[in-house]
GUPATOR-616811 format. One record per residue: residue number from 1; residue in one letter; y, x, z of N, C-alpha, C, O in turn. Coordinates in steps of 0.02 Angstrom, whole numbers. Each point is the difference from the previous one (the first is absolute). Layout:
N
{site NUM; A; {Y; X; Z}; {Y; X; Z}; {Y; X; Z}; {Y; X; Z}}
...
END
This chain:
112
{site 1; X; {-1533; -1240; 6180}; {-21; -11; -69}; {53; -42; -34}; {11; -55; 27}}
{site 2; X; {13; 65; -64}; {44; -43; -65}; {-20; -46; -57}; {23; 32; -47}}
{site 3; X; {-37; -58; 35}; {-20; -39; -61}; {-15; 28; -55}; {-52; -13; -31}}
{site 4; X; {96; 55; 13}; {12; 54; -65}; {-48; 49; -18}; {-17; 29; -52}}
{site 5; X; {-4; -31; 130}; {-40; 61; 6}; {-67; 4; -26}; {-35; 50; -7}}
{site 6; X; {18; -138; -11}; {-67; -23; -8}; {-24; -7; -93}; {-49; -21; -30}}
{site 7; X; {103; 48; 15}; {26; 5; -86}; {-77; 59; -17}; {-4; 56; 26}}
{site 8; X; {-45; -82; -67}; {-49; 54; -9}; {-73; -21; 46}; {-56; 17; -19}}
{site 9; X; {64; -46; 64}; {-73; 11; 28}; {-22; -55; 25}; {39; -47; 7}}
{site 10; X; {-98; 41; 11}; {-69; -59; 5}; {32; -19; 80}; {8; 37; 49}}
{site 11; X; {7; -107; -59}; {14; -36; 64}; {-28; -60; -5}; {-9; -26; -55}}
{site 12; X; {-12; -10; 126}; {-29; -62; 20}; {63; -54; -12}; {60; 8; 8}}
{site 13; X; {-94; -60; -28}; {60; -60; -13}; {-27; -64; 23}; {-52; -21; -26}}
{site 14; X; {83; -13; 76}; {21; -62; 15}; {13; -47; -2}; {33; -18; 48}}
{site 15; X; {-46; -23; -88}; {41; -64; -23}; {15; -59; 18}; {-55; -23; 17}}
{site 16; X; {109; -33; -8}; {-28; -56; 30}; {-38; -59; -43}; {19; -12; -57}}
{site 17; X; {-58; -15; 78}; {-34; -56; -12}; {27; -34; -45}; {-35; -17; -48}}
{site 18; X; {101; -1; 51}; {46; -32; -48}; {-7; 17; -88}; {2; -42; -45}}
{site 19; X; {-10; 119; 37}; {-30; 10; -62}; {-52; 14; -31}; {-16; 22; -56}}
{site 20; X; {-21; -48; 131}; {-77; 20; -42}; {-28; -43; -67}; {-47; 27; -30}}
{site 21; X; {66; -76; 12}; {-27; -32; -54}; {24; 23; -73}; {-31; -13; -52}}
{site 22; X; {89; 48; 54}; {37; 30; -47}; {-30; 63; -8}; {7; 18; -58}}
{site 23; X; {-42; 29; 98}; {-12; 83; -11}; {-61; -20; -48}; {1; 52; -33}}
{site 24; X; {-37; -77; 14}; {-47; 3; -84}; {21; 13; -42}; {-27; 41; -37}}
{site 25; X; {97; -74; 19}; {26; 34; -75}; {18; 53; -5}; {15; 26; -54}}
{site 26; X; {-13; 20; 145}; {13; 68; -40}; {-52; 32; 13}; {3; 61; 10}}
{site 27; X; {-66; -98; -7}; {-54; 31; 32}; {-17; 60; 80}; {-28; 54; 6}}
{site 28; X; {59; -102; 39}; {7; 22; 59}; {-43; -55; 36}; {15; -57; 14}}
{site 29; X; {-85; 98; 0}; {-38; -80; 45}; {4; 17; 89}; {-38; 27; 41}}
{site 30; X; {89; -51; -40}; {12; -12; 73}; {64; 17; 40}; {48; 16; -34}}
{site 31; X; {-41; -18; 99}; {83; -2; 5}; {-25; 85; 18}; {21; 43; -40}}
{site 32; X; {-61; -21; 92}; {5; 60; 23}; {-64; 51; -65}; {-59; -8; -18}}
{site 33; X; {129; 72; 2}; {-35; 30; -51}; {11; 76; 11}; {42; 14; 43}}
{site 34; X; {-61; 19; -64}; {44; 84; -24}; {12; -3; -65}; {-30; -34; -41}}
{site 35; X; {75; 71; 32}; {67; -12; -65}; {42; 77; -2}; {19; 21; 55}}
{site 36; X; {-8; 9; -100}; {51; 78; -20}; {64; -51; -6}; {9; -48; -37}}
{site 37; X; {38; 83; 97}; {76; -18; -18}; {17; 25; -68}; {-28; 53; -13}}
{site 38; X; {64; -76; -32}; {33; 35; -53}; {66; -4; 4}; {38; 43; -21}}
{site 39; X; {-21; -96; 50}; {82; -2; 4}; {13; -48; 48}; {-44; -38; 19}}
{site 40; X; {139; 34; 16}; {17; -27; 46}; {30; -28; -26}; {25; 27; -50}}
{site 41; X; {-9; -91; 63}; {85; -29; -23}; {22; -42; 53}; {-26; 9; 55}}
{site 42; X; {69; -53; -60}; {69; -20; 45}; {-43; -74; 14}; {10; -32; 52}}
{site 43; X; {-56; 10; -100}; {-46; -82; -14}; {-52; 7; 47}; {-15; -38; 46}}
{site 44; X; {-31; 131; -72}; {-58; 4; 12}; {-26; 62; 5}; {37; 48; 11}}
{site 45; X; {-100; -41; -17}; {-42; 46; -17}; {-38; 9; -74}; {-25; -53; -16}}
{site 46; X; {17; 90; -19}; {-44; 14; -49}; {-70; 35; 23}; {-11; 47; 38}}
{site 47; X; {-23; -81; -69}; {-77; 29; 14}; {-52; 12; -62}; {10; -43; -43}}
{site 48; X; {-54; 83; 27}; {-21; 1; -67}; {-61; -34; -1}; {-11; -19; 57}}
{site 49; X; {-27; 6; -89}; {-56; 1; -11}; {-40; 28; -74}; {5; -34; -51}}
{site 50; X; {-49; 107; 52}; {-1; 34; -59}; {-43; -43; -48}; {-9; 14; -60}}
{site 51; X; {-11; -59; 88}; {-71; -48; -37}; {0; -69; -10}; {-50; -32; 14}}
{site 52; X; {111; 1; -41}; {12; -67; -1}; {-24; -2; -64}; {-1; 44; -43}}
{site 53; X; {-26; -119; 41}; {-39; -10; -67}; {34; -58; -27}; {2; -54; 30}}
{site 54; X; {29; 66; -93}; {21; -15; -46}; {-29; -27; -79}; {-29; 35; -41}}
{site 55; X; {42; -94; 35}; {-24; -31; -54}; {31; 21; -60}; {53; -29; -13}}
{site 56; X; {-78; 83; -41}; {45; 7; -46}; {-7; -36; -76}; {-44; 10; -42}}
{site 57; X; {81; -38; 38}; {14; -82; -61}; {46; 26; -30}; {44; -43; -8}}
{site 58; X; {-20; 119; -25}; {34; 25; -57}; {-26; 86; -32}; {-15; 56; 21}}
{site 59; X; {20; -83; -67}; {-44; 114; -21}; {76; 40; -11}; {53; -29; 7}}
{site 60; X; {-56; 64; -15}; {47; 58; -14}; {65; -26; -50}; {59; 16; -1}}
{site 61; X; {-86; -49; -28}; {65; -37; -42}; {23; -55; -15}; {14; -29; -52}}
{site 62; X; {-11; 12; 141}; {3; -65; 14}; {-7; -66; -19}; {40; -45; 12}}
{site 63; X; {-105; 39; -50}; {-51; -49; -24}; {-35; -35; 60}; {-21; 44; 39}}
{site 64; X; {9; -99; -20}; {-33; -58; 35}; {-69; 27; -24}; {-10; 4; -61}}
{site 65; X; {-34; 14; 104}; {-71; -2; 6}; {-41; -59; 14}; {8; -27; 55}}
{site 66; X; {-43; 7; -89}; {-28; -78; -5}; {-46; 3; 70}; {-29; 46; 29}}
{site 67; X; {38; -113; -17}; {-16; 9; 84}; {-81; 28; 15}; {-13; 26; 55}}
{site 68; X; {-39; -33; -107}; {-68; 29; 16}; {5; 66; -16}; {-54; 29; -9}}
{site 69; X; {107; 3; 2}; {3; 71; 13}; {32; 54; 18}; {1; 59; -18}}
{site 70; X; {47; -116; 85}; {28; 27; 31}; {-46; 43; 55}; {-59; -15; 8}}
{site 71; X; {88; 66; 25}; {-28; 22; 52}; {38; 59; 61}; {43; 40; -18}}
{site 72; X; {-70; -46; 95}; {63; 13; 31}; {-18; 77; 22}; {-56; 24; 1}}
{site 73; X; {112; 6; 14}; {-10; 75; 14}; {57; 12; 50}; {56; -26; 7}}
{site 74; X; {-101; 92; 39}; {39; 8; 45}; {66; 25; -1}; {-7; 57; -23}}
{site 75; X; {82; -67; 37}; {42; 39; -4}; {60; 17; 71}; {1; -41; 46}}
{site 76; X; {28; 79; -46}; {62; 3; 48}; {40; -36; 27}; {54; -2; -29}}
{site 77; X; {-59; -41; 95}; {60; -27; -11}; {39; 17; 77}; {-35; 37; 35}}
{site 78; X; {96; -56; -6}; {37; -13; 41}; {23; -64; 17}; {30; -34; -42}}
{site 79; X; {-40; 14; 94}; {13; -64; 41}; {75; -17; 63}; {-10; 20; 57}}
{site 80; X; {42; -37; -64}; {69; -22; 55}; {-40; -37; 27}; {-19; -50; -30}}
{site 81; X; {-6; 66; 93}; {-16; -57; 65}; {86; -3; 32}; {28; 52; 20}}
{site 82; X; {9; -123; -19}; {43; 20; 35}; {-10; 5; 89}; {-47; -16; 35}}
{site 83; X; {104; 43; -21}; {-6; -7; 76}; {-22; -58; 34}; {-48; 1; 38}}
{site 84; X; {88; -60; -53}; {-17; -78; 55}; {-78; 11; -4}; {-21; -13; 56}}
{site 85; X; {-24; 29; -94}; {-64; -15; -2}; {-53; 76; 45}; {-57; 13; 19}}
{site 86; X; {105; 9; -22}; {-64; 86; 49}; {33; -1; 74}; {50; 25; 26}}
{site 87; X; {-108; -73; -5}; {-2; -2; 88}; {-4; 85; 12}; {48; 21; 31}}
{site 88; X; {-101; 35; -53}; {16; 69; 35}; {-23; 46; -64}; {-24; -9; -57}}
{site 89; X; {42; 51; 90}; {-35; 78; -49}; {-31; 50; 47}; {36; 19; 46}}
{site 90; X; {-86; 0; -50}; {-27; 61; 40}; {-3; 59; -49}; {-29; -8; -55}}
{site 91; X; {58; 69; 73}; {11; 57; -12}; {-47; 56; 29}; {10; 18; 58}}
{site 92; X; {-70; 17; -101}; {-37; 27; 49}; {17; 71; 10}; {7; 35; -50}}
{site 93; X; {0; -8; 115}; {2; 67; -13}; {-44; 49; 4}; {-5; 40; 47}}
{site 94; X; {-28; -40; -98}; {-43; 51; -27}; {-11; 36; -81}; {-10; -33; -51}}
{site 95; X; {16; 108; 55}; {8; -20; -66}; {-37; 2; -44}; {-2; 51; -34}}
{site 96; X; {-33; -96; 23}; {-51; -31; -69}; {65; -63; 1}; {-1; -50; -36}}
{site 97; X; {33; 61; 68}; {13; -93; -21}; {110; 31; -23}; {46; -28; -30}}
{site 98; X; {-50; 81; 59}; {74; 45; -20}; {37; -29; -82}; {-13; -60; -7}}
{site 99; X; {45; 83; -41}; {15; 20; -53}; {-64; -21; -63}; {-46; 40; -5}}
{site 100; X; {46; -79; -22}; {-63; -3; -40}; {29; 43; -79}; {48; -14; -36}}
{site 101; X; {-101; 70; 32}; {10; 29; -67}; {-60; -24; -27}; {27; -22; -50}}
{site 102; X; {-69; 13; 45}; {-41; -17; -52}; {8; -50; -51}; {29; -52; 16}}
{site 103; X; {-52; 61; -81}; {-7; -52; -44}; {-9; -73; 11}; {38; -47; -8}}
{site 104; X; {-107; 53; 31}; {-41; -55; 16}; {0; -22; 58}; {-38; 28; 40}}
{site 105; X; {75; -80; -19}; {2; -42; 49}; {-36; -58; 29}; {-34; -32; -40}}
{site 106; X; {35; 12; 102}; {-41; -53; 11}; {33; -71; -13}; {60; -14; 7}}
{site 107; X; {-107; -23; -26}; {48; -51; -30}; {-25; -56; 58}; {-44; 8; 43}}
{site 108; X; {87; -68; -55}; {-18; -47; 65}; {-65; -33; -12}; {-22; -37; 44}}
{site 109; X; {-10; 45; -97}; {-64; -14; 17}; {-63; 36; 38}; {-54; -23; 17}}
{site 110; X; {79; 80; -11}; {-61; 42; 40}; {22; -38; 73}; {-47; 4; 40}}
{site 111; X; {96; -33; -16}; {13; -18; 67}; {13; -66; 18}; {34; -26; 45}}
{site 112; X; {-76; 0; -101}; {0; -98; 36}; {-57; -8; 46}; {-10; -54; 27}}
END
């Protein structure tokens, strides 16, 4: 297996202890999670999560929304876990867990 290879699909993640107090702000509760690779780099890993919730405090034309009416909605994002911090990755081979084409993904909250 290659690293590269994991570009696209639902893998188990690892983390050490060291950053567990930091994974809230990207809304990751806990070190061990499942996560969609999206990308590799030379630092890290990219991982998505389709359902991060976001506080939105501007409208369409970039006006400040007064804070009793702000409100947060789910959106897209991608995360760099770097390397020093992912003790392992498990790769399953089966395929429900292969190539993910679907839209709708699991986000790390179905797996805290």
């Amino acid at each position: 297996m290659r690293i590269e290879e994991l570009k696209g699909k639902l893998v188990l993640f690892k983390l050490c202890e060291e950053i567990k107090d930091d994974l809230s702000i990207f809304q990751i509760y806990g070190v061990t999670f499942w996560a969609v690779v999206t990308g590799i780099e030379n630092e890290g890993i990219w991982i998505e999560n389709p359902k991060y919730e976001l506080g939105i405090w501007w409208d369409e034309k970039g006006n400040l929304i007064p804070p009793d009416k702000q409100i947060k909605e789910e959106v897209k994002s991608d995360t760099l876990i770097l390397w020093r911090y992912i003790e392992g990755i498990m790769d399953v081979k089966d395929v429900r867990f292969q190539k993910v084409e679907i839209k709708e993904l699991p986000g790390f909250k179905a797996y805290k």
